[in-house]
N, C-alpha and C positions, 0 to 999 in steps of 0.2 A: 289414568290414575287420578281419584281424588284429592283434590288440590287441599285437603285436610293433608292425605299424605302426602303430597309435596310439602308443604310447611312444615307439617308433625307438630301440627296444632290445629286443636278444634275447640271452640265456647260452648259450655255446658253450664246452665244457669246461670249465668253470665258471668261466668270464672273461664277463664283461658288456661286452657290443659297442655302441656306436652303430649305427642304421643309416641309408642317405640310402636316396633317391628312385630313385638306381643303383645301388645295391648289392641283393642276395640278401639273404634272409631267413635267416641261417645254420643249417641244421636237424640234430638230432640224428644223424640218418642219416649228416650228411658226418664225423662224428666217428671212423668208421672209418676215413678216411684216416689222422687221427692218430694212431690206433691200431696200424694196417698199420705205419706210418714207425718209431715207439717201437719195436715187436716185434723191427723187425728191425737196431734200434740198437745195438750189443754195448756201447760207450762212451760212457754219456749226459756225461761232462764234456770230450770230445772237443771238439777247435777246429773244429765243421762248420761248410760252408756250406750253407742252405738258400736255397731259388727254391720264388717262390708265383708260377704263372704266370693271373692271369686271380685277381686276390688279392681281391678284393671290398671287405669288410670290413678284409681282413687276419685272420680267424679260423684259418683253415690254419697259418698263420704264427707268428701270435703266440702260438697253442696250441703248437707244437713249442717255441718260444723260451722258452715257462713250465715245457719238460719239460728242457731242454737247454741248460742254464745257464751255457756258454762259446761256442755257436753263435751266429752271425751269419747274417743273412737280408737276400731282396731279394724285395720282392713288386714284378708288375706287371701293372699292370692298361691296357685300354682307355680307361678314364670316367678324366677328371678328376675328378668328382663323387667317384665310387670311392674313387680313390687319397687324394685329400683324407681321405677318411670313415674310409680305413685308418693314415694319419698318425695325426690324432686317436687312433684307438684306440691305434695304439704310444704316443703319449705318455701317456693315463689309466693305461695296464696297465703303464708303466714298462719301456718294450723300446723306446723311440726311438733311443736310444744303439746299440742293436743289429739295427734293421730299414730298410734304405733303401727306400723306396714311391715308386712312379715309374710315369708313365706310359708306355706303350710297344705294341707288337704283339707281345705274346705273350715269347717271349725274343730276336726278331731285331736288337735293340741292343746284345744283350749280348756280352762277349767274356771270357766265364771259365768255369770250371769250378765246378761245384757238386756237395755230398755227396748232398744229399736234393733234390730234386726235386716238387713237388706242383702239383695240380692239381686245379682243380672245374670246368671248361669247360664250354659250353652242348652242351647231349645230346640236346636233344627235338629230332623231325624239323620242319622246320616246318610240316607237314599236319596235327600233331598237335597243337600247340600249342594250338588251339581247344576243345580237349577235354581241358585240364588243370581241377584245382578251380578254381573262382573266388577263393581266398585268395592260389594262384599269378598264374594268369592276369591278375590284374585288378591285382595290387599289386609282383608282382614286376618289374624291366626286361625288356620283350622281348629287348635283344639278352643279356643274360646269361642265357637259355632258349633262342635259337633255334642249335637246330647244323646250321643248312640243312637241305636234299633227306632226306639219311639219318639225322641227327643225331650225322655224324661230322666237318664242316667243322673244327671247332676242333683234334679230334686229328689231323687228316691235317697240320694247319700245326706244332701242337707236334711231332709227329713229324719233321719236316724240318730243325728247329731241334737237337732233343733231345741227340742224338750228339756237336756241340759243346759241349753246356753240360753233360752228365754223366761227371764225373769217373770213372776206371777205378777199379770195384768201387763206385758207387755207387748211390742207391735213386731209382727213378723211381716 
């Protein structure tokens, strides 16, 4: 078992996360999103709005929040488990005030516009799945790994959403 999951805590840009039983293990790798999003920030005290679709943790999220210090954000996620797990985290990390965490399907309840846009969606095909490490496979949520047939289900639904919910001249 990884000793993330024994603790049910793991550091994601240097914020200490809770983790549950639905949530991902948040790993170094995804850190390039937040990376990606900052780079192409020009105005970090800018009044953004961010969208964490499929928020887990809330690590996506609450990482940009700790970079962008007048932005407001909305994660959502499938799990209530999830969403719960990423509440908790906005409050320890002191971003409640500035993060709504809500359960939902991806973004089709929403009805607004947003600056940044993010996303860590399920990508493994499901054929593949069985043949992930055992630290994945055995500890992580299946549905937050399986991206169907090709391992594009999730982005073909955020795609259909996206157009609504990204603001002209904004970061997907």
């Amino acid at each position: 078992e990884p000793l993330s999951r024994i603790l049910r805590r793991r550091e994601f840009w240097g914020l200490d996360f809770a983790l549950s039983n639905e949530t991902l293990d948040p790993r170094p790798e995804s850190e390039t999103v937040v990376e990606a999003v900052l780079a192409r920030v020009t105005d970090r005290s800018g009044a953004l709005k961010v969208l964490d679709l499929g928020t887990g943790t809330g690590c996506l999220l609450l990482a940009l929040l700790s970079e962008l210090p007048t932005a407001i954000g909305v994660g959502v996620d499938r799990s209530e488990d999830a969403t719960a797990t990423a509440r908790r985290n906005a409050r320890v990390l002191g971003r409640a005030d500035r993060a709504g965490l809500f359960v939902g399907d991806w973004g089709s309840a929403l009805d607004a516009e947003f600056d940044v846009i993010v996303a860590n969606p399920p990508y493994i095909a499901t054929a593949a799945l069985s043949g992930l490490p055992r630290e994945v496979s055995e500890y992580d949520p299946p549905r937050a790994l399986d991206g169907g047939a090709d391992g594009l289900a999730a982005y073909r639904a955020i795609a259909t959403q996206v157009r609504a919910l990204l603001a002209p001249a904004g970061i997907l």
